[in-house]
C-alpha positions as CSV (number, residue, x, y, z in Angstrom):
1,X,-8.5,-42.9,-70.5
2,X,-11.4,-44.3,-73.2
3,X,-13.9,-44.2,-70.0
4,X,-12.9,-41.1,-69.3
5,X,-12.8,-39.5,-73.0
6,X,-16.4,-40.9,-73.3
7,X,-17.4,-39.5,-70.6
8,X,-16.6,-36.1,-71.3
9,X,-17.8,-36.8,-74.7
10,X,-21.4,-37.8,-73.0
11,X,-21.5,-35.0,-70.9
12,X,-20.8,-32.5,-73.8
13,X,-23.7,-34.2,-76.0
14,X,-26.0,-33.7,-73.2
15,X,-24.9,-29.8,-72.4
16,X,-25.2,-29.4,-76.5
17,X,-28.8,-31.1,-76.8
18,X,-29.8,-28.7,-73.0
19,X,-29.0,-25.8,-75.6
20,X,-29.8,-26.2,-78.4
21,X,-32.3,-29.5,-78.2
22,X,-36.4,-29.2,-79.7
23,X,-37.5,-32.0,-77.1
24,X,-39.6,-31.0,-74.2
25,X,-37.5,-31.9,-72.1
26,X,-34.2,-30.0,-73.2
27,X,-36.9,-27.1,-73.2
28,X,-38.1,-27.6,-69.8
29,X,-34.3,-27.7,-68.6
30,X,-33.5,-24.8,-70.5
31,X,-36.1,-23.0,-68.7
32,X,-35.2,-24.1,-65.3
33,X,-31.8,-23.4,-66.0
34,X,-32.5,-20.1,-66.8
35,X,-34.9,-19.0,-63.7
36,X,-31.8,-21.1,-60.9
37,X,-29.8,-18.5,-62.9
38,X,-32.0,-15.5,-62.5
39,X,-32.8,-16.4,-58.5
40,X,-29.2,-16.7,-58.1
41,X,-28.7,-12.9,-59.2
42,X,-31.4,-11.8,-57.9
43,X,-30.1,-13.2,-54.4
44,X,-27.0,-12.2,-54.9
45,X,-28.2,-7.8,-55.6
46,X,-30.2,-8.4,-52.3
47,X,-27.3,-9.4,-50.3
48,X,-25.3,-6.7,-51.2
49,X,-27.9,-4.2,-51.2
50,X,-28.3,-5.3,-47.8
51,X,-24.8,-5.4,-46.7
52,X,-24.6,-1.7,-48.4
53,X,-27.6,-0.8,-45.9
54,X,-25.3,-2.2,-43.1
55,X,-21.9,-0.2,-44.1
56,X,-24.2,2.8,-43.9
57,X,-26.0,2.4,-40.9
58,X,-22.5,1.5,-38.7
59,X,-20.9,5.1,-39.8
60,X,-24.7,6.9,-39.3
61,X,-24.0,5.6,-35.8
62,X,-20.5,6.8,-35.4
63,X,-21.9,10.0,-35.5
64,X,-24.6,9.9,-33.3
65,X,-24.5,12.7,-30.9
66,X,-23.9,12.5,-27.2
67,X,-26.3,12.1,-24.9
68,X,-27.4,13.9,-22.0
69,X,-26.4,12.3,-18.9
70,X,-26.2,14.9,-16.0
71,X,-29.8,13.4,-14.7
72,X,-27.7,10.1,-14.4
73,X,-24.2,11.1,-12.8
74,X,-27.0,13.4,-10.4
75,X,-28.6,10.7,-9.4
76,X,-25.6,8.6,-8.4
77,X,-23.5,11.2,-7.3
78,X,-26.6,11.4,-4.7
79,X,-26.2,7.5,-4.0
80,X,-22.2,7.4,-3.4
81,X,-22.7,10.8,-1.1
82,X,-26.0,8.2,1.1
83,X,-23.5,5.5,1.2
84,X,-20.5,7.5,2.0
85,X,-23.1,8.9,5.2
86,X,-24.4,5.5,6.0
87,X,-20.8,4.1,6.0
88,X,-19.5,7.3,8.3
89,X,-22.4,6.3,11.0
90,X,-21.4,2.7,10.6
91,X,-18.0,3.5,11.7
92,X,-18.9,6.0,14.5
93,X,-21.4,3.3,16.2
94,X,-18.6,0.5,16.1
95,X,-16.1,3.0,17.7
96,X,-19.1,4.3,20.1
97,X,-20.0,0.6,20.9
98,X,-16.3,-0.2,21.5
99,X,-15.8,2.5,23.9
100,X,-18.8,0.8,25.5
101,X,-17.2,-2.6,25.9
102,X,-14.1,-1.3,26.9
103,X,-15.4,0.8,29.9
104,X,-17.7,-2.1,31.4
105,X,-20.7,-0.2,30.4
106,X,-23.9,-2.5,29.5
107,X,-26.5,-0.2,27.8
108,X,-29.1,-2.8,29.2
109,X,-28.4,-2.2,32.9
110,X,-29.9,0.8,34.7
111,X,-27.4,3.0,35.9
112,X,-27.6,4.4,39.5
113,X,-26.2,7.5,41.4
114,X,-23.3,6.1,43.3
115,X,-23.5,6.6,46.9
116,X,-22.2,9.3,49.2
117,X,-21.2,11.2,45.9
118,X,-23.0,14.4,45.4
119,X,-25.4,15.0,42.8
120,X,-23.2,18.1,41.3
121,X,-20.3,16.8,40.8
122,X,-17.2,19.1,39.3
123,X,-15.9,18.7,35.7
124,X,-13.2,16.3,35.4
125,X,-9.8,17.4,35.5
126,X,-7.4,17.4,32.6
127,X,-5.7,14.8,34.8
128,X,-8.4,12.6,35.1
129,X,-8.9,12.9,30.8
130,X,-5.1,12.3,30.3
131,X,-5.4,9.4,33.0
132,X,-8.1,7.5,30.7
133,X,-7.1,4.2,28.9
134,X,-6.8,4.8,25.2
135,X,-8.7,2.6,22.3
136,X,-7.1,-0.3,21.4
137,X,-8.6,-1.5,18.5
138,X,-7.6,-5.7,17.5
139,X,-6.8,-6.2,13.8
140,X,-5.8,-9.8,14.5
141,X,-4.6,-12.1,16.6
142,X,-2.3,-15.3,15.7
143,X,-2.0,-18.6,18.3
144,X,0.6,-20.9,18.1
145,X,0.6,-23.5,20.9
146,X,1.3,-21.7,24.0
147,X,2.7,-18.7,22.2
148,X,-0.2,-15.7,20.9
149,X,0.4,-12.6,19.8
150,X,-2.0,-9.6,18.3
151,X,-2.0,-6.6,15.8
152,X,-3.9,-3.9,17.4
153,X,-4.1,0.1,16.8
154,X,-3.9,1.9,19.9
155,X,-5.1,5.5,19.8
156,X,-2.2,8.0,19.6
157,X,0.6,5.4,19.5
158,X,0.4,3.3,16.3
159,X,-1.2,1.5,14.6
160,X,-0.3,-1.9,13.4
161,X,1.5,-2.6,16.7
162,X,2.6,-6.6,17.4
163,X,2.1,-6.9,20.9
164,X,2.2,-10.2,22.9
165,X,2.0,-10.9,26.9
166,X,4.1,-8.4,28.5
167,X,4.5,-5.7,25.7
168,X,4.2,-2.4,27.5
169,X,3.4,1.3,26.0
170,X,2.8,4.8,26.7
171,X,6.3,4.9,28.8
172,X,5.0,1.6,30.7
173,X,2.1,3.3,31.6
174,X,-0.1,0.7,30.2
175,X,1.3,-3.3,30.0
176,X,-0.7,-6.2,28.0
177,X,-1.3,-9.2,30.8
178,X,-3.2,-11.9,28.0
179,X,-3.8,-12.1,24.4
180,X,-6.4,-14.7,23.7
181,X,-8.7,-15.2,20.9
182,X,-11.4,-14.1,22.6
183,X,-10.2,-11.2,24.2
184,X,-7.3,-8.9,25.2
185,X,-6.5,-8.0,28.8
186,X,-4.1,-4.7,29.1
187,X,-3.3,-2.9,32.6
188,X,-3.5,0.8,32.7
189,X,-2.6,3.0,36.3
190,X,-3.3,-0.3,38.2
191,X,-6.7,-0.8,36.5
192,X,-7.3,-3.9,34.0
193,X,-9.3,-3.2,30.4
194,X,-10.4,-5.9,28.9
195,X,-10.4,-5.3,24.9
196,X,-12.9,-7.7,22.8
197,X,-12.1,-9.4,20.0
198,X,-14.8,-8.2,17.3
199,X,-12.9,-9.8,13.6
């Protein structure tokens, strides 16, 4: 307690000769006493001058006024409406190319007349459109071992349809002979379609 009582007692002697004390010293401290003092004041009004500047400036910016963005929602109400176009013709040449495939047709080959047919021919017959194969379209197709199986949309019966060797449709009119992973194989009025596998 006497160490501790003289140092309080040492520490309040040397505060007592900083004030009031004629040496140059004691002066010198006063002085540099007083401007850590002043600095620290002065610091301190610039910070809150600045954060007053802050305060202000966030609720000047609350009120800003809208801006003007029918150029903007122009332009990309013109991109969507280019990529909703581009997306349509996508879908029409993969259906076009499909129909392709699955008539036997190779865009490469030169097609000739067929013989002893004449050159004006009639218009098919409604019998002859309703006799056509519809689009089958493969979604996916599962193997396991020996067993496969397919989803495929066929065009005016379904879509989503789990057929496997053997499933018929269209009142038997059409009857799947192979599902491979490669390719589907489906009879139609005694002609066989083969459907490719495009995932």
């Amino acid at each position: 307690m006497a160490v501790k009582g003289m140092w309080l007692d040492g520490a309040k002697g040397w505060f007592d000769d900083l004030l009031d004390g004629k040496e140059r010293f004691y002066v010198v401290g006063r002085w540099i006493w007083l401007s850590l003092t002043l600095l620290a004041l002065g610091w301190s009004g610039v910070c809150f001058v600045q954060l007053w500047q802050e305060a202000n400036q966030e609720q000047a910016e609350k009120y800003l006024s809208p801006m003007d963005l029918s150029k903007e929602r122009q332009s990309l109400e013109a991109l969507v409406f280019s990529y909703n176009s581009i997306q349509a013709e996508r879908k029409d040449s993969l259906r076009l190319a499909n129909d392709i495939i699955r008539i036997g047709r190779n865009p490469m080959v030169r097609m000739e007349a067929p013989k002893n047919v004449p050159v004006a021919s009639t218009e098919p017959s409604v019998e002859d459109l309703v006799d056509l194969p519809p689009l089958v379209i493969v979604r996916a197709v599962m193997v396991m071992g020996k067993d496969a199986s397919a989803v495929v949309d066929i065009d005016g019966i379904g879509n989503g349809m789990v057929v496997r060797k053997g499933t018929t449709f269209s009142d038997k009119k059409g009857r799947f002979l192979s599902v491979g992973t490669d390719k589907l194989i489906f009879r139609w009025n005694g002609t066989n379609v083969s459907v490719p596998v495009n995932l």
